[in-house]
N, C-alpha and C positions, 0 to 999 in steps of 0.2 A: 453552324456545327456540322461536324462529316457524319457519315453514317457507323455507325460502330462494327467492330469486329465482332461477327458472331460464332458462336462455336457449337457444335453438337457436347449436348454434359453430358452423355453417357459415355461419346466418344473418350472423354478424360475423364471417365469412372466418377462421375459427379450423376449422383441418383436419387432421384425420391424419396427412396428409402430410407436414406440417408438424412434425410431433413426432417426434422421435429414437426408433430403431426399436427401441434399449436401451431406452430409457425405457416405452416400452409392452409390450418384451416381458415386464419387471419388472411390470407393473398388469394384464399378461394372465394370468400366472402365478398372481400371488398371489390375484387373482378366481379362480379355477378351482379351485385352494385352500379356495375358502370366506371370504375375507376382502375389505374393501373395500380399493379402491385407487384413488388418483386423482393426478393433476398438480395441484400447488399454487405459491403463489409467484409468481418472478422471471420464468418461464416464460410464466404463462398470461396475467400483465399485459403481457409482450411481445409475445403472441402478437395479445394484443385490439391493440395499438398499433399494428402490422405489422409488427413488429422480429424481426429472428432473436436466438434466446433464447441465450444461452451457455450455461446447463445447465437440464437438466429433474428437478426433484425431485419425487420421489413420496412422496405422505402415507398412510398404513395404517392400518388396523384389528389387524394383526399386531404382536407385540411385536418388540424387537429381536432375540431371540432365536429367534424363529419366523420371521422372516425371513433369520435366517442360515441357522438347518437349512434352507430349502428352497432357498437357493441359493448352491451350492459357492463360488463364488469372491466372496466376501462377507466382513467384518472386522466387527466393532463396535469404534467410536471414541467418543470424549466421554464425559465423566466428568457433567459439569453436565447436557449434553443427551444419552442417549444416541442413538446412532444409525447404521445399515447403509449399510456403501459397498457395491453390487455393480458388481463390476467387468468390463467389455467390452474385452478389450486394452485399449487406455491410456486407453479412455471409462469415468468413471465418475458411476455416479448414485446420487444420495442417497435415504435411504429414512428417514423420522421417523413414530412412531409417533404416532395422534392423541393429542393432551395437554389436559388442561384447568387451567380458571385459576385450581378450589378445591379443593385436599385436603381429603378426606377424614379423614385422622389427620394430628395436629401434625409426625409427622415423617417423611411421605411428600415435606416440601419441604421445605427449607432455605435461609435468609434470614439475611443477615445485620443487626447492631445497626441498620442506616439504611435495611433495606428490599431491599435487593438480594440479584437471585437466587444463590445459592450453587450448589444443586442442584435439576433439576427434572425426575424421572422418572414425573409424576403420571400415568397413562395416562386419556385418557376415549373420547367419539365425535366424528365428524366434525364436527357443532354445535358442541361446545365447544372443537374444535380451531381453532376459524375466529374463536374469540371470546378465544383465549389470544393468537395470533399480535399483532404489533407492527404494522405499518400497513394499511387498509384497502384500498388497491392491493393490497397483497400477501397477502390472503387470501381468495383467489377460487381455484375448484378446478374443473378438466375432467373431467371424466369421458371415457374414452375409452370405452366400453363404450357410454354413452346419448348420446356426442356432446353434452353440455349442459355449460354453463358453467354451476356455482354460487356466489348470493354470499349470506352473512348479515349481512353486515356492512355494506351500503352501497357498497362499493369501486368497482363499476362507476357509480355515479354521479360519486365522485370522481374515477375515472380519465377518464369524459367532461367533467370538469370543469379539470382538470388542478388538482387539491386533495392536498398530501401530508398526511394525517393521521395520528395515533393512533388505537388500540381502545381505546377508554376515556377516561381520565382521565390526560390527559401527565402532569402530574407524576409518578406514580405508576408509569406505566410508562417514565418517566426512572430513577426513583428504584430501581426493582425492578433496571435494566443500564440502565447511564448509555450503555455505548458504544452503544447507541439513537442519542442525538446525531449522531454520526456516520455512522452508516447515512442520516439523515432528511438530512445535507447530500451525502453521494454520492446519492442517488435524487435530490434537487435539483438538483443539477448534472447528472444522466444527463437527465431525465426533463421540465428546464425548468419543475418545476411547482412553485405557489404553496403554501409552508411556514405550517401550521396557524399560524394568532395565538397561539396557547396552547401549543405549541410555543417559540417566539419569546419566550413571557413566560418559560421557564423556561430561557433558555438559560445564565444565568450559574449557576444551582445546578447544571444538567447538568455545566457545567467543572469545576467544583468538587469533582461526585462522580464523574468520572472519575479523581481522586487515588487511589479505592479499587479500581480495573481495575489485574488482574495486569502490570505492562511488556510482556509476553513477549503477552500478551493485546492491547495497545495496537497493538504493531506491526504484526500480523496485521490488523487493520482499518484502520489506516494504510495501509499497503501497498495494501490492495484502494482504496482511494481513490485515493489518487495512480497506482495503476496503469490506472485506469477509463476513459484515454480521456478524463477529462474534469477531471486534476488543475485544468487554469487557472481554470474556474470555481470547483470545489470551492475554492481557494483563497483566490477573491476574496470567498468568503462566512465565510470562519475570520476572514482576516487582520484584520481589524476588528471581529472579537467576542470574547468571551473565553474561545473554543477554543484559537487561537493562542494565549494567554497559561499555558493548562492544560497545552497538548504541547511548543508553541517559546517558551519565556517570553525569550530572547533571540536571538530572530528578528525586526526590526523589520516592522513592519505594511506600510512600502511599500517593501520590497528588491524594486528593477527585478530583480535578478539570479534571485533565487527568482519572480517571475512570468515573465522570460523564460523559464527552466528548466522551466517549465511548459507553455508553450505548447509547446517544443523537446519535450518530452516525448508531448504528446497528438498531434503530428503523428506523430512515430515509431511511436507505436501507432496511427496512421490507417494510415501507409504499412506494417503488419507489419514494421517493424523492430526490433531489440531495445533493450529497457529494463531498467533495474533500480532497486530502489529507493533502492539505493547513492549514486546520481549525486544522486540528487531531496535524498538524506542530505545531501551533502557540499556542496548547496546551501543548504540551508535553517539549518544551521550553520555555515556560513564566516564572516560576520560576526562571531559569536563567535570565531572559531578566529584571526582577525586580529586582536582587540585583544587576547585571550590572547600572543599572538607578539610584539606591539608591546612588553607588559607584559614579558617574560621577556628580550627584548631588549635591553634597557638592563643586564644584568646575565650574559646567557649567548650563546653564541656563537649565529650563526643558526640551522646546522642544530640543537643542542640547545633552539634556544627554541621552535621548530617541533615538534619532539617532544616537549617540555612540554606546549605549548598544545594538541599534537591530543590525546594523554593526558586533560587536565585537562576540555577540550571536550565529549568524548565520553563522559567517565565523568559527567559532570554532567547530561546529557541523559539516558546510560542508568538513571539513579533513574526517570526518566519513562515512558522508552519503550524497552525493550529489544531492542536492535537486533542481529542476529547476528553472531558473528564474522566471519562472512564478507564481510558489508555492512560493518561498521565498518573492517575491515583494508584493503576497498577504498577508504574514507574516507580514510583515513590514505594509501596513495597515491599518490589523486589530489589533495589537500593537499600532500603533500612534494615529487610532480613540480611543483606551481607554482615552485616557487622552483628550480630547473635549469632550469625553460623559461627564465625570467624572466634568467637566470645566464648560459644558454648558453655556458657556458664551451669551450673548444675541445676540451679532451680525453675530455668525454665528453657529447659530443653526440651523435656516433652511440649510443652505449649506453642514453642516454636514449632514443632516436629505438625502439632494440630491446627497450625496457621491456613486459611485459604488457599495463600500464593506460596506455601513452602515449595512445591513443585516445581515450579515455575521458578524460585529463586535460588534450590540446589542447583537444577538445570544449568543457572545462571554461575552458578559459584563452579560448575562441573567444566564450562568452556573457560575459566579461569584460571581452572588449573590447568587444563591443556595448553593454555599459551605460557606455562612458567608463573608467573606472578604471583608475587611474594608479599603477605599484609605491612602494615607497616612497624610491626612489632619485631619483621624478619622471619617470622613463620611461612614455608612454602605454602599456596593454595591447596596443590596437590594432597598436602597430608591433609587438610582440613576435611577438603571433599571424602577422600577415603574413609575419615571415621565416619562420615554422615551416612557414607553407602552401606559400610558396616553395621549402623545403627539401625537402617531400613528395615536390610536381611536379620536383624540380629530377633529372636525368641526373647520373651518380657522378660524372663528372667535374667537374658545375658544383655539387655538394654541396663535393665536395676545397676548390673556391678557397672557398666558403661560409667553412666550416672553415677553411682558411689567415686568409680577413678576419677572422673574429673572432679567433683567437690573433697575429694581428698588434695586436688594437686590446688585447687583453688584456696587464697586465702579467706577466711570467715569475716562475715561482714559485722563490725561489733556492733550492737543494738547501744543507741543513747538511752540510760536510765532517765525514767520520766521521774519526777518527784513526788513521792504521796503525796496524796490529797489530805489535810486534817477533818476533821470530823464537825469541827465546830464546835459553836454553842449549842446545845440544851436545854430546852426550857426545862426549869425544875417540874 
């Protein structure tokens, strides 16, 4: 290994100060200890950009275990990678042992039949931990102790270049964790920067070998994508390659709806308001969920065809990407409220109005009518929405006539006559 480039961090406005007062009391610790410690990552490539970092990880010379014994409120997680949360009240920072990228014994790693990583607790040094890591932005290390930014890898060149690359050899480091892919279009989308050629040539075998990423694994970096602030981008770089066709194979490449939803999303998370990945869910498969409904329609009543098609929708998706109960039940609905908005029948329009997720499924019915779309009765969305926003704004009393007009325009449902009951016999 060569000797790394080192940089003065004040010199490139990378300061102390700057750095989470956990995170360094973690690197002062474990220096004092006897071991190295330093900020690695998402951090220190923020830090050179001028960005405030969302977390600070710290890389060691300490194993996971030796970093637990020294500090009390500390777990180990990861089975493939292991690795230390220590915990600050509800701040917590990462702690990874240095790794390298050749075992020693054949079964100090494990790899599956196609190359990928299974298990990988290889311990080495700081060199070779700079040389395992996946992009070259993101293996650059602070030193707090010497104040020096280190790189071995080139990284600060690309990062003044705005170049996302791989350590190595892409395919390879596709092939070892395909979800790579995916991390290289969130930092594209974050970060505006130009995606390696060689990268690019391998994007259709990356789709392909994400088939062998756990569901449960999928969603967890889904998630962090669409949650990043910067879903609209990320997405306009899937939808036309053959990601999209690996995660959403029936999600069409230019649904307005899933790109409005998109932007709706990262503004939200501009303005700190809440998201979930629920909503982004129950976008990116409505199309499917509608012709599933149209299909069942012709043979079962609506509300049953609706609960077929979300059924059938979401079990089909989840072979791909496993989505939690919690997000999928929100799925379902904000799905089922569309057709009561859409229905508005009169007797239970307030009770809709009182629902949990009505919010969340105006919301839903509101990007609906922005893209045009028309129920299948031939009613615009647009007007539907309209009376619902009417109905918000509206005083109880101008709700009541609301309510009176529509069950005036509604036909009455006629009650079947039950038949008296006789009386019986009588004992005299």
């Amino acid at each position: 290994m060569s000797e790394p480039t080192r940089l003065d961090a004040r010199k490139h406005r990378v300061f102390q100060e700057d750095v989470d007062p956990n995170a360094l009391d973690v690197t002062d610790r474990l220096t004092e200890a006897g071991f190295q410690a330093l900020l690695v990552g998402g951090c220190v490539r923020d830090l050179l950009l001028g960005a405030t970092p969302k977390d600070f990880d710290v890389a060691t010379s300490a194993t996971p275990e030796e970093v637990r014994a020294l500090f009390r409120r500390s777990r180990l997680v990861g089975r493939r990678f292991r690795i230390a949360h220590v915990r600050y009240g509800r701040n917590l920072i990462e702690v990874s042992t240095f790794r390298r990228s050749h075992a020693a014994e054949e079964d100090e790693r494990h790899h599956s039949e196609e190359g990928m990583i299974l298990r990988d607790n290889v311990y080495g040094t700081l060199e070779e931990d700079a040389f395992r890591r996946d992009f070259t932005i993101n293996a650059l290390y602070y030193d707090p102790q010497t104040e020096e930014v280190l790189d071995f890898v080139g990284g600060l060149s690309d990062l003044d270049n705005g170049d996302l690359k791989f350590i190595g050899d892409a395919e390879l480091r596709l092939r070892e964790d395909p979800v790579r892919v995916l991390r290289a279009v969130r930092f594209q989308a974050k970060l505006d920067f130009k995606l390696d050629n060689d990268i690019i040539a391998h994007l259709d075998d990356a789709a392909e070998w994400l088939s062998a990423i756990p569901p449960a694994r999928l969603f967890d970096e889904l998630a962090k994508l669409l949650m990043s602030g910067y879903a609209s981008i990320a997405w306009s770089i899937i939808a036309p390659s053959p990601l999209r066709k690996a995660l959403f194979p029936n999600t069409p490449p230019d649904d307005e709806l899933v790109a409005r939803a998109m932007e709706n999303t990262d503004t939200r998370i501009g303005e700190d308001k809440p998201v979930t990945p629920g909503f982004l869910l129950a976008v990116l498969m409505w199309h499917d969920y509608q012709a599933r409904t149209a299909e069942f329609a012709a043979e079962k009543k609506p509300p049953e065809a609706r609960t077929l098609a979300a059924s059938e929708t979401l079990s089909e998706q989840q072979q791909i990407i496993a989505v939690p109960r919690r997000f999928s039940q929100f799925v379902r609905d904000v799905w089922g409220l569309q057709g009561r908005l859409e229905a508005r029948y009169a007797r239970y329009i307030e009770r809709v109005a009182q629902h949990p997720r009505f919010r969340a499924a105006y919301d839903f019915l509101l990007l609906r009518a922005e893209t045009g779309e028309v129920t299948e009765s031939g009613e615009p969305v647009e007007e539907i929405a309209a009376w619902w926003t009417t109905y918000q704004q509206a005083t109880d009393e101008e709700r009541r006539e609301m309510v009176d007009a529509r069950r005036a325009d509604q036909p009455k449902k006629r009650r079947r006559r039950r038949p008296r009951r006789g009386r019986g016999n009588r004992a005299e």
